[in-house]
C-alpha positions in Angstrom: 75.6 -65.8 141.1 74.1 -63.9 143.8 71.0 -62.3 143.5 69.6 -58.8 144.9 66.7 -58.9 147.3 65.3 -56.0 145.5 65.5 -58.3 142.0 63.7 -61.4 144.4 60.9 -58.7 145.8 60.2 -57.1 142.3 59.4 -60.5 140.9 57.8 -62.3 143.6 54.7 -62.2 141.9 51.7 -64.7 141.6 52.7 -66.5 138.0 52.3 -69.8 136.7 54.4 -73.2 137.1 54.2 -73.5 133.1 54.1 -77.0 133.1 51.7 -77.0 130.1 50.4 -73.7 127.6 48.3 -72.7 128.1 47.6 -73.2 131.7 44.7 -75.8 133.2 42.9 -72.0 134.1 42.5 -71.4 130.3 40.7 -75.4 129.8 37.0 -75.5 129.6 34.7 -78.2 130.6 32.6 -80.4 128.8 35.5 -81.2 126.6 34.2 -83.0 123.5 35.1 -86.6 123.6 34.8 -87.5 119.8 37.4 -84.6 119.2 39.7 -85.1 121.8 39.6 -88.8 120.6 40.3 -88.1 117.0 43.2 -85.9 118.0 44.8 -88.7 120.1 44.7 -90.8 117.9 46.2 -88.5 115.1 49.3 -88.3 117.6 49.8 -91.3 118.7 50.0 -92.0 114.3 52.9 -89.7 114.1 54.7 -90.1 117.2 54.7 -94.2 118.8 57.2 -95.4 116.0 58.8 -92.7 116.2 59.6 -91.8 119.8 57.3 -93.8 122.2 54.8 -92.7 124.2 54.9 -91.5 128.2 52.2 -92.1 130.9 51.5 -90.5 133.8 49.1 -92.7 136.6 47.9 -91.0 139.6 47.2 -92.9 142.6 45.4 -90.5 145.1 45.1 -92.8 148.2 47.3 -91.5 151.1 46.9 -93.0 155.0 46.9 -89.3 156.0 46.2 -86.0 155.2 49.5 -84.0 154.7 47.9 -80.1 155.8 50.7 -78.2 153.6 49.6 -80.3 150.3 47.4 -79.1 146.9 47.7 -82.4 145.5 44.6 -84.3 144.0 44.2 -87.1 147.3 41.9 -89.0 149.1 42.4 -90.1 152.7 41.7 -94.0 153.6 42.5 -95.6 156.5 41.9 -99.3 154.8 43.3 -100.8 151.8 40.4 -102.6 150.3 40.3 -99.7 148.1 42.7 -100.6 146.2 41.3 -102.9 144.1 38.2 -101.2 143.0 41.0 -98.2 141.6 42.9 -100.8 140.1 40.1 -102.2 138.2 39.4 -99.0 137.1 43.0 -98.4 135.9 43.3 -101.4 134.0 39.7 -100.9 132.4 40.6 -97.2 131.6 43.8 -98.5 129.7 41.6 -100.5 127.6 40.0 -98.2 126.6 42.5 -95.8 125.3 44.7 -99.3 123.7 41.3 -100.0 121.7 41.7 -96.4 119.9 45.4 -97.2 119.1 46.3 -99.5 115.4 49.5 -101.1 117.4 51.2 -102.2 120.3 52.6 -98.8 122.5 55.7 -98.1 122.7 56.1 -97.2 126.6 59.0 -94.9 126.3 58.3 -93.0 130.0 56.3 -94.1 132.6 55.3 -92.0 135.8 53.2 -92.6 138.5 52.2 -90.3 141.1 49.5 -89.0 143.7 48.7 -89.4 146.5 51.3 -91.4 147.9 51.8 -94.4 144.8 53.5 -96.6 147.8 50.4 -96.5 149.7 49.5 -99.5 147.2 50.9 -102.6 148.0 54.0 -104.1 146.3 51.9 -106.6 144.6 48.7 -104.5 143.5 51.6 -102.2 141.7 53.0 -105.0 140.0 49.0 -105.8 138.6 48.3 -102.9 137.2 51.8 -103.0 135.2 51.4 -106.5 134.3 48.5 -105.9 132.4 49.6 -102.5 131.0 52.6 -104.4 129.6 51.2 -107.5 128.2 50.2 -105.8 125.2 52.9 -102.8 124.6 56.6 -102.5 123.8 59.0 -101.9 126.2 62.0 -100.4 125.0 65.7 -100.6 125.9 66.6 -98.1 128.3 63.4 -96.7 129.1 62.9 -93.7 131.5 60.6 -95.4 134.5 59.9 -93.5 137.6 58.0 -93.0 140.8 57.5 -91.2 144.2 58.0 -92.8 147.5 56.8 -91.9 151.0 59.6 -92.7 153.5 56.9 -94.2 155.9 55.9 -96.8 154.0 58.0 -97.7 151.0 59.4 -101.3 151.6 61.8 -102.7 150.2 59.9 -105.4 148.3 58.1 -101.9 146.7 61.5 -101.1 145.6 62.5 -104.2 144.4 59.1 -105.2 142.2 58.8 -101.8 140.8 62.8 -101.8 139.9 62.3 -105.4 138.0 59.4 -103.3 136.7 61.7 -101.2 134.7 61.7 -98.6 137.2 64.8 -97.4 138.3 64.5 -93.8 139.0 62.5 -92.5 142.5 61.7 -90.0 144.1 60.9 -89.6 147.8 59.2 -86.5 149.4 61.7 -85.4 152.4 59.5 -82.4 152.5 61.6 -80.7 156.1 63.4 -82.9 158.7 62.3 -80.7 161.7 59.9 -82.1 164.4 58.0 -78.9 164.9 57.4 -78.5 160.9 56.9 -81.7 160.6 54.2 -81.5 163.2 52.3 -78.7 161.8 52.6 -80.3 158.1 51.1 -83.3 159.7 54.4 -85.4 158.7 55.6 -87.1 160.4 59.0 -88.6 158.9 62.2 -89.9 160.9 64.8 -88.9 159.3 66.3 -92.7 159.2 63.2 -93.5 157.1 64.6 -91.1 154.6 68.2 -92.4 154.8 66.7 -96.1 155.2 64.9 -96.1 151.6 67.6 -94.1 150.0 70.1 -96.7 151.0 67.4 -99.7 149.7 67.0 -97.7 146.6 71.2 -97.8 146.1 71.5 -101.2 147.0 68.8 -102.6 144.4 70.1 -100.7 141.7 68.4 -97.3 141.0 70.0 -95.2 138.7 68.8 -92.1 140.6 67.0 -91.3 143.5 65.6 -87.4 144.3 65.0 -85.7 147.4 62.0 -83.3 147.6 62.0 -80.3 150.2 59.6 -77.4 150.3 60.7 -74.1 151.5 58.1 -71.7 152.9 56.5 -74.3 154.8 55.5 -72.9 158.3 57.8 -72.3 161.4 60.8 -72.5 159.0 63.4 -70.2 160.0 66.9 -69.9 158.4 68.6 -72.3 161.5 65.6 -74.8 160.6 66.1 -74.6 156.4 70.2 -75.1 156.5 69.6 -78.0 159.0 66.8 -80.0 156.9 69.5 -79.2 153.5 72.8 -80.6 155.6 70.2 -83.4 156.1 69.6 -84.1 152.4 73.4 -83.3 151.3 74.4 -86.0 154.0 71.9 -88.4 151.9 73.6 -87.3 148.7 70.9 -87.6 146.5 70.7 -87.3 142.7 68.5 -84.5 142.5 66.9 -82.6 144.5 63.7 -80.5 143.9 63.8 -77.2 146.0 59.4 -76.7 145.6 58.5 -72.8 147.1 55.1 -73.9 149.2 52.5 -72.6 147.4 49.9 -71.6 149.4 46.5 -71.5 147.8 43.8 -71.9 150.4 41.5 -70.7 147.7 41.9 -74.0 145.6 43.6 -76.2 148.3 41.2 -76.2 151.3 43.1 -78.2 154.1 46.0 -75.2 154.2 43.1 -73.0 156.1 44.1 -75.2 158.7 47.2 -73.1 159.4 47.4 -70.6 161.4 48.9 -67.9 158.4 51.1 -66.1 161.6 53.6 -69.2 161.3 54.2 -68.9 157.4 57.8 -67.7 157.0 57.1 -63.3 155.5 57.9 -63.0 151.8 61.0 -61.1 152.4 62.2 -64.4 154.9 60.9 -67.1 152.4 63.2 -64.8 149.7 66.0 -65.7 152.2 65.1 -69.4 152.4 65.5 -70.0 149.1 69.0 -68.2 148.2 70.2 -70.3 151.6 69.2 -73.8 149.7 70.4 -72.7 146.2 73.8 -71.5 147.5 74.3 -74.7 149.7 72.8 -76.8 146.5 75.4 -75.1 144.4 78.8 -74.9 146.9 78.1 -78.9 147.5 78.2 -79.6 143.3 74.5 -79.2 142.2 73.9 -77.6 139.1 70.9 -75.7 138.7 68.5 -76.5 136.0 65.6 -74.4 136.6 62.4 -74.2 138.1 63.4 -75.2 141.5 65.7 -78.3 140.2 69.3 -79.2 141.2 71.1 -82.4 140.1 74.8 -83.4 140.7 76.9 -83.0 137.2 76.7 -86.9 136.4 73.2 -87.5 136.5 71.1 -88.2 133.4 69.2 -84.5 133.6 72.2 -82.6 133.2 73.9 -84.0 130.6 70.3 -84.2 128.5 70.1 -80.2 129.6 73.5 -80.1 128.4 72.3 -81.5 125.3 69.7 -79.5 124.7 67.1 -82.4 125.1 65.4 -81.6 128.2 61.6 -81.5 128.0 59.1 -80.2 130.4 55.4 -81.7 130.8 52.7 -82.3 133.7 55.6 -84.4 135.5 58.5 -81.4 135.9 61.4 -81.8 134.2 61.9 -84.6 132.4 64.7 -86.5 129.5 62.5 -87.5 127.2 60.2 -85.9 124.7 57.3 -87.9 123.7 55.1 -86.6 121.3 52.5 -88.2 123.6 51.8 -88.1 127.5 48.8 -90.4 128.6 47.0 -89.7 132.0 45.6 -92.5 134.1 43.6 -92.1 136.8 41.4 -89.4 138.7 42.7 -86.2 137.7 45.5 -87.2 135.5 46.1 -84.9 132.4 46.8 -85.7 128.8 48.7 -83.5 126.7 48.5 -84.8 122.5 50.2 -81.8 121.3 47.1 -80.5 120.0 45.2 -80.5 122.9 45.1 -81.4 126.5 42.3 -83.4 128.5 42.2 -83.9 132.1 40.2 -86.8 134.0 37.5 -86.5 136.3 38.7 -85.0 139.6 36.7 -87.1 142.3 37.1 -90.7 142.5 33.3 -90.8 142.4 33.0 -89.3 139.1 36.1 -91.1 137.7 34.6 -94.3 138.2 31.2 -93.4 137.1 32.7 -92.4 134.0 34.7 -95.2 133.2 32.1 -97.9 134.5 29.9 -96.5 131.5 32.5 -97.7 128.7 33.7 -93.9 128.3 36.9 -92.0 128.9 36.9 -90.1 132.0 38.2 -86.6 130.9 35.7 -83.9 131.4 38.0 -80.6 130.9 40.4 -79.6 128.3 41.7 -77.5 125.7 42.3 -77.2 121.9 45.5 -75.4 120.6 45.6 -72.8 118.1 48.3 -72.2 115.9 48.9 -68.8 118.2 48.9 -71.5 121.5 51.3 -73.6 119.6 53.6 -71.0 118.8 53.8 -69.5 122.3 53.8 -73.0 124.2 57.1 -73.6 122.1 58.6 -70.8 123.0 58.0 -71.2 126.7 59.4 -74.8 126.7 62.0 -73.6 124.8 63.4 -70.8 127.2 62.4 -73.2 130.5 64.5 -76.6 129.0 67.1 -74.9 127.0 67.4 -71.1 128.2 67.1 -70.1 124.6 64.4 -69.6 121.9 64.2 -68.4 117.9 61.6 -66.4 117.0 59.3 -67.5 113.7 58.4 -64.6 111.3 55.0 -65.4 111.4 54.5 -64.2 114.7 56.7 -61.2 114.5 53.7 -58.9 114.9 51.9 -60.5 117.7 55.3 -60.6 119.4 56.0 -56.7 119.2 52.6 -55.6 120.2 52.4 -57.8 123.7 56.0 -59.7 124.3 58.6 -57.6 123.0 57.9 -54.5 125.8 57.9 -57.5 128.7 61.1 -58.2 127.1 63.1 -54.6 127.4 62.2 -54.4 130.7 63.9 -58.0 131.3 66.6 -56.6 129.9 67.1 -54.1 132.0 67.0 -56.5 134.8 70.1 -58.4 132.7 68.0 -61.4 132.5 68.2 -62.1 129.0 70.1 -60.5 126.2 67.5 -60.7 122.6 66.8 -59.2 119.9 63.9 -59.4 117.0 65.3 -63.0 116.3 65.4 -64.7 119.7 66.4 -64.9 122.8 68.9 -66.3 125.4 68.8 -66.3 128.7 71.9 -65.2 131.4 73.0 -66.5 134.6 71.0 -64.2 136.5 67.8 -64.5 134.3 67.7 -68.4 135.4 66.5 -67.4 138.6 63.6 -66.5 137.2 62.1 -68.9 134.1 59.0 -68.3 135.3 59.0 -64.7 134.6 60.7 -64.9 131.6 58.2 -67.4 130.4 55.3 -65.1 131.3 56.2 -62.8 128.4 54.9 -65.2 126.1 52.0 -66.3 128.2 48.7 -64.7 126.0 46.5 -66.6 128.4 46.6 -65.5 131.8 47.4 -61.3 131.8 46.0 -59.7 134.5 45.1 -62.7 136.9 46.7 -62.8 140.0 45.4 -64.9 143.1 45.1 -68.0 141.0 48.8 -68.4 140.8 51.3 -69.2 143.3 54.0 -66.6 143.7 57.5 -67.2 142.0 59.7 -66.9 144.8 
């Protein structure tokens, strides 16, 4: 379905990703430890046997500084440090399995960064090793990771695959010289098509492309060449990330020069060029800036009704549990969220002294729980049901967001629910902002939706 550029414009507005509820802007610091502690462990009671848990590791190290980026990453030209961070990791673990009555079940594993492959096939398969020797690994578990086409080798590939990992994702970010260049990426495009084609060979179940529109110097030519590029490669997925520029928070992207990032009205046009390419070559749009070909595991779990979104995207499982390892990673235990330490200083200090490394977090209400249900309801399924109980709450601040959706054709509702329309896909992130308590009237922390 096509969509108006006066529809794009009206809701190109500075709104969150909603990868948790409420968002990391609503946490505090000086998150109490004994709490957070006794509410991890109450989940991890009701959910292991059930379901499994997922962990997320974050591995920060990168060999160079990517300018466009806003990830949490620390630039090192030698590899020595790699085993200090591993140590870490592996004591960090310990930690956490001392709090837990039984062996984990690892249901979903995740690790990124940084650039994960910047540690060395062997160092990867330590720090799994010693995670493993003392969980459950289940049949058909969903393992994954993200690959830099510079320096993912095959032997990476092939340890982490008899790992259990058999899903990858490599960042293909723009395949122009000039973009790359200002980016400072520099990427053949035969690296891409080089560890796509290991990745096929060894066995991987599915393998994503990432590309980022917005980036600066993009033009329209530019875009549909770096998509023909990716459509050649044929991947699984494909994640279609809007830059998100946020000098405020993300430092290094002062180093552009703001006169090369594409206007809002052009970037508009860069996306409806890659979702009408994704879509006329057999990508199905999930949401959120995802695309995956019709037989690949994503659709048919959104198909299902199963898909679940979390700190890592999109994902097939749903875990009552996600476990963060590693600076900055983020724990979500239904009732609460914790997030680590953010510098590598402070996350060792922390875990040298015996103690968990989180420092910042949040505690759900019944109101938060409500609301963050809703919002992973209409971003995984399109659809939600309304309780009773928060009927009034609901009329006073969601319900007006809501007729004026509706006027848009977004979403057709009523006092029971609501379900989304073609057009309304476009924009979860909107939609999802109706039920958002948290973050009403803040703008620049945000990056915008389009």
């Amino acid at each position: 379905m096509e969509v108006s550029l006066d529809l794009l414009k009206k809701y190109d507005v500075p709104v969150p990703r909603y990868t948790s509820y409420p968002t990391v802007m609503s946490w505090e610091e000086n998150l109490d430890q004994e709490k957070w502690k006794s509410f991890l462990i109450k989940r991890f009671n009701e959910c292991n046997e059930k379901e499994g848990i997922s962990l997320y590791l974050h591995l920060p190290f990168c060999e160079k500084l990517c300018t466009f980026c806003g990830c949490n990453r620390k630039i090192s030209n030698t590899h020595d440090v790699e085993e200090e961070y591993i140590l870490a990791l592996q004591k960090e673990w310990d930690i956490y399995r001392a709090l837990f009555s039984q062996k984990p079940i690892l249901r979903e594993i995740h690790i990124g960064g940084g650039t994960p492959t910047f540690f060395s096939p062997n160092n990867l398969k330590r720090i799994f090793e010693h995670i493993f020797k003392d969980s459950i690994v289940p049949q058909n578990p969903e393992y994954s990771f993200e690959g830099h086409p510079n320096n993912t080798t095959y032997e990476h590939l092939k340890t982490l695959f008899d790992l259990g990992f058999h899903r990858v994702s490599f960042g293909m970010q723009d395949s122009n010289p000039a973009i790359q260049t200002v980016i400072n990426r520099i990427q053949p495009q035969e690296n891409v098509i080089q560890v796509v084609k290991w990745a096929r060979e060894i066995g991987y179940e599915s393998v994503n492309l990432d590309l980022v529109y917005g980036l600066p110097l993009q033009t329209l030519e530019r875009m549909e060449k770096t998509i023909q590029d990716a459509l050649e490669i044929k991947p699984d997925r494909i994640a279609f990330y809007s830059y998100a520029h946020v000098p405020w928070t993300s430092k290094v992207q002062r180093l552009f020069d703001e006169n090369d990032l594409p206007k809002a009205n052009e970037k508009i046009l860069l996306y409806q060029l890659g979702r009408k390419l994704f879509t006329e070559n057999g990508y199905e749009d999930i949401g959120m800036d995802h695309f995956a070909l019709p037989t690949d595991l994503m659709v048919k779990t959104r198909n299902e009704g199963k898909l679940h979104r979390n700190f890592m995207g999109y994902t097939v499982q749903q875990t009552g549990l996600l476990l963060g390892l590693g600076v900055s990673s983020i724990s979500d235990a239904f009732y609460g969220f914790a997030q680590n330490e953010k510098t590598i200083h402070d996350y060792y200090a922390r875990i040298q002294s015996g103690h968990l490394a989180v420092f910042k977090g949040y505690f759900l209400s019944e109101t938060d729980q409500s609301m963050r249900k809703y919002i992973l309801d209409i971003a995984c399924n399109g659809k939600t049901e309304f309780q009773e109980k928060d009927l009034e709450l609901l009329k006073k601040f969601s319900f007006p967001i809501l007729k004026e959706l509706e006027k848009d054709q977004f979403i057709n509702w009523n006092e029971k629910g609501l379900q989304i329309t073609a057009l309304g896909l476009h924009f979860l992130r909107n939609i999802c902002r109706a039920f958002d308590l948290k973050t009403v009237g803040t703008t620049k922390t945000f990056s915008r939706a389009i």
